[in-house]
C-alpha positions in Angstrom: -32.7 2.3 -24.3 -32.3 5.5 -22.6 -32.5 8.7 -24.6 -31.5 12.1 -24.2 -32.2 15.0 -26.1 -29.3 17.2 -27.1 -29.6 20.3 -29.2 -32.7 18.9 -31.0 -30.8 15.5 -31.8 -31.6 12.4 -29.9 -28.3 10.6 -28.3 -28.6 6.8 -27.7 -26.8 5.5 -24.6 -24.9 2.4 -25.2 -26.0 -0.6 -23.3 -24.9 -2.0 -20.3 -22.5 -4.9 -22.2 -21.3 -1.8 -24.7 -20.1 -0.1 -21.5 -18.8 -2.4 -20.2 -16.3 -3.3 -23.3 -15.4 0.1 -24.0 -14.6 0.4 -20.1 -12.0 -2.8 -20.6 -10.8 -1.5 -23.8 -9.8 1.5 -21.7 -8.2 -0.1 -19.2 -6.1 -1.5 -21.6 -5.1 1.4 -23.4 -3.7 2.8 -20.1 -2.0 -0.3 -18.8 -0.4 0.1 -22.3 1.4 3.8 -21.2 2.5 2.3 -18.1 6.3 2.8 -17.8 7.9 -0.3 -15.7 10.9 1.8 -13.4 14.3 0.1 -13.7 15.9 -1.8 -11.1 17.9 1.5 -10.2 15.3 3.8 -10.3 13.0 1.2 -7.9 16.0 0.7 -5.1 16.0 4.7 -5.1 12.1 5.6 -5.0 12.2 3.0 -2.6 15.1 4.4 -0.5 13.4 7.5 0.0 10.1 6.3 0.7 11.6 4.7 3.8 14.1 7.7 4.8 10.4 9.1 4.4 8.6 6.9 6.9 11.6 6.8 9.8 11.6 10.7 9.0 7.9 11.0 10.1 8.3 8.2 13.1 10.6 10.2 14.8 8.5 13.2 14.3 5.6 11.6 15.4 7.6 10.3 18.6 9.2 13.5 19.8 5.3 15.2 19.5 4.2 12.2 21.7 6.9 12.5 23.9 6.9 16.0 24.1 3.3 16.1 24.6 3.3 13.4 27.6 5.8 15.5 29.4 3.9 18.6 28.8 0.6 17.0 29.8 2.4 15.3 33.1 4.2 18.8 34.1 0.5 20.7 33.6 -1.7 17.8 34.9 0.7 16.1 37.6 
């Protein structure tokens, strides 16, 4: 067991099968605060993530459209 001194007091580290119970009980205790959205809320978060994504693929074609014009005008 590894120890480690700490203010003149010796702290055991749990083991490796300790840790790893703890580290599931954990998960469990957040999996327990998840909030599940409703139907509603769902359809709307995903609504804007894809107004979102067409937002940022025209953007990204008008740069690289823009760009291949200004690259053909400078280069020929």
């Amino acid at each position: 067991m590894a120890r480690k001194k700490i203010d003149g007091e010796v702290a055991v580290k749990p083991n490796v099968f300790m840790r790893i119970g703890m580290f599931i009980k954990q998960i469990i205790t957040e999996l327990r605060k998840v909030v599940t959205p409703t139907r509603k809320q769902l359809f709307f978060w995903s609504l804007g993530v894809f107004i979102f994504v067409v937002i940022l693929m025209i953007a990204v074609t008008a740069m690289d459209f823009g760009l291949g014009n200004l690259a053909f005008l400078i280069f020929g």
